[in-house]
C-alpha positions in Angstrom: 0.0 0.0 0.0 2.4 2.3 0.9 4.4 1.8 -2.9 1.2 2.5 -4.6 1.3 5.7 -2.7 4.6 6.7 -3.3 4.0 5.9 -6.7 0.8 8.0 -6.8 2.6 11.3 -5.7 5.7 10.5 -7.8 3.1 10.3 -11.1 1.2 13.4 -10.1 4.6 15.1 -9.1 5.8 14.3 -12.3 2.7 15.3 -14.6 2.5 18.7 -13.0 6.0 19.6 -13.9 5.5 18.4 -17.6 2.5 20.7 -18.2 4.3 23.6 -16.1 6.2 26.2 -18.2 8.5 29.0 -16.7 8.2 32.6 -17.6 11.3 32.2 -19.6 9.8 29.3 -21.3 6.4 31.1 -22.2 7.9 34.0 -23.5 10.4 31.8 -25.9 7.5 30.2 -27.0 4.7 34.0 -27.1 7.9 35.4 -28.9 8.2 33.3 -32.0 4.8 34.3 -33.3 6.8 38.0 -33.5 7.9 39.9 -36.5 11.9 39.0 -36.3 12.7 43.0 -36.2 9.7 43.7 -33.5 11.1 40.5 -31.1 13.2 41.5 -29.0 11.6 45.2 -27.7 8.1 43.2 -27.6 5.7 42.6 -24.6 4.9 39.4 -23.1 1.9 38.6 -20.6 0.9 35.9 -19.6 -3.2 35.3 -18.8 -5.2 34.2 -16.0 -7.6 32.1 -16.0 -10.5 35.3 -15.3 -9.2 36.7 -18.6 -6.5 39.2 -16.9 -2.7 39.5 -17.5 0.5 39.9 -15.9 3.0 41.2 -17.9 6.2 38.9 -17.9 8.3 40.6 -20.3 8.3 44.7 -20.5 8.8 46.0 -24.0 10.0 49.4 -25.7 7.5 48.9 -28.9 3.3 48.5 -29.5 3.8 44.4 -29.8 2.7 42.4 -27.2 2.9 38.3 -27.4 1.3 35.6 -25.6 -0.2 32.0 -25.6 -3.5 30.5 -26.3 -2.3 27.0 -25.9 -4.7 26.6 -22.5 -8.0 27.7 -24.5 -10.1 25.0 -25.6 -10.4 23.6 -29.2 -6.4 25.1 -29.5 -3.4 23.1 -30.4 -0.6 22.4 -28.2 1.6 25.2 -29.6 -0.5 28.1 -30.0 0.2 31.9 -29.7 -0.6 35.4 -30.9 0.9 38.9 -31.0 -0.9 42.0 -31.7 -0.9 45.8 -31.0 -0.6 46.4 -27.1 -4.3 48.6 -28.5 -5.8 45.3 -28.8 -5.4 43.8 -25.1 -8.8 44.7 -24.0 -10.6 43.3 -27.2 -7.9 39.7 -26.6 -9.3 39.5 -23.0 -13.1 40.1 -24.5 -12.2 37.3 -26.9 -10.5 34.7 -24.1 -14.1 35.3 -22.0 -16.5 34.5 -24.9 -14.0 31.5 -25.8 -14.1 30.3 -21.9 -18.0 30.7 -21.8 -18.8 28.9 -24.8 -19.1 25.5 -25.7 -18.0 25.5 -30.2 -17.1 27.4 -32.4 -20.8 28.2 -32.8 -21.9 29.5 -29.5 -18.7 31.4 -29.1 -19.5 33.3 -32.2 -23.0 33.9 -30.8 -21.4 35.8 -28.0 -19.5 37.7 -30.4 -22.6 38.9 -32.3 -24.1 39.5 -29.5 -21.8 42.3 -28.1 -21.5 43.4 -31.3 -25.4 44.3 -31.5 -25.8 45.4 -27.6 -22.7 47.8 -28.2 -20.5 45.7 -25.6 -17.7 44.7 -28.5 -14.2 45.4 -27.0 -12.9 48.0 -30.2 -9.9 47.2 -32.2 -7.2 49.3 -33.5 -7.9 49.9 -37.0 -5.0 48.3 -39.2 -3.6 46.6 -36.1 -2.4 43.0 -37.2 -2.8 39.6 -35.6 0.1 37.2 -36.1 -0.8 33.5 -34.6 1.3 30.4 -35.0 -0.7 27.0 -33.9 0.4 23.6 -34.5 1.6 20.5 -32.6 4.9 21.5 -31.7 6.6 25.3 -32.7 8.7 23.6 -35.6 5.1 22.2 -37.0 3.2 25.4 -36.6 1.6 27.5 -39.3 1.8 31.2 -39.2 -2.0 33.5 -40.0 -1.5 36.7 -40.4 -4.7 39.1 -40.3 -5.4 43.0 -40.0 -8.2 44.7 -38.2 -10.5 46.9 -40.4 -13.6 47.4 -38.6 -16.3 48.4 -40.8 -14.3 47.8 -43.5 -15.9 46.3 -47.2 -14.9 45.8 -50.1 -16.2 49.1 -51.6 -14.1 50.9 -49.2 -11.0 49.2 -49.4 -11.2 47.4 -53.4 -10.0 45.0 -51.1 -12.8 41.1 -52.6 -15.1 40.1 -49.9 -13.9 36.4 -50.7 -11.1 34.4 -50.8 -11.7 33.1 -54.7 -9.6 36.3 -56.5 -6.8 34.1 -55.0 -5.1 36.9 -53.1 -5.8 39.3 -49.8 -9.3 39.7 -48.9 -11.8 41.0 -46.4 -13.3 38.9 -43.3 -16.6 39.5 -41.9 -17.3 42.8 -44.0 -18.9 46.1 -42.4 -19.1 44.5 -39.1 -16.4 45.1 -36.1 -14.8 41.6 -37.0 -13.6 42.9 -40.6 -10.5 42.1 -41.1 -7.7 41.8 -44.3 -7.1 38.1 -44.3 -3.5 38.0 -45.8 -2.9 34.5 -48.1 
């Protein structure tokens, strides 16, 4: 009895430390989703689990990086930068993602704040850079930037992805965005 308890603690001793990552660690991992000549004077936080953040690593520039690895329905190596701007409308985004079920009833929520006036804003022509994959060395890179409002008769940006090149997301609402190919 008492080896099967020893082993017990050893097992969950051991399966804490796998999961855990050090500051250091996190912001290697929140920086690689950062434009090369932006990476080294970026932010870092890190989030909580009521959608705040503690900054880990205090930068000179507007880029902050972080990780999304702990949200559901997100790969193992997942993480984001975007315009320090954008921080309030991230944490908006983390809390409609915790407090939804899919895909579909998170995007419920969305539309919902978007109608009642409760939409975190976005810095016009601010960019989102995420990298999600298995591991870092597997992970793709998707590259967007915020246009709210924007359509295609604004920008001569398509409204579809079938002229093959950039093209606006989720037109004349809060969510457009240039989705870059």
């Amino acid at each position: 009895m008492k080896r099967i308890a020893l082993l017990a603690v050893g097992i969950a001793a051991f399966a804490t430390g796998a999961y855990a990552q050090t500051d250091a660690q996190l912001i290697e991992q929140s920086l690689a989703a950062a434009p090369t000549r932006g990476r080294a004077d970026a932010t870092v936080v890190k989030w909580a689990a009521n959608h705040t953040h503690t900054t880990i690593k205090e930068g000179t520039n507007k880029i902050v990086c972080y990780s999304r690895a702990d949200q559901r329905d997100r790969p193992a190596f997942a993480v984001q930068c975007t315009s320090l701007a954008n921080l309030d409308r991230v944490a908006q985004n983390r809390r409609f993602r915790a407090d939804s079920t899919d895909a579909a009833s998170e995007q419920a929520l969305v539309a919902a704040a978007e109608k009642n006036g409760t939409r975190e804003k976005v810095e016009y022509g601010s960019w989102f850079r995420s990298m999600n994959g298995a591991d870092q060395m597997s992970a793709g890179v998707h590259t967007t930037i915020a246009m709210p409002g924007a359509t295609g008769a604004s920008t001569g940006f398509p409204e579809g992805r079938d002229a093959g090149g950039a093209f606006i997301m989720a037109a004349g609402t809060t969510e457009a965005h240039l989705m870059v190919p």
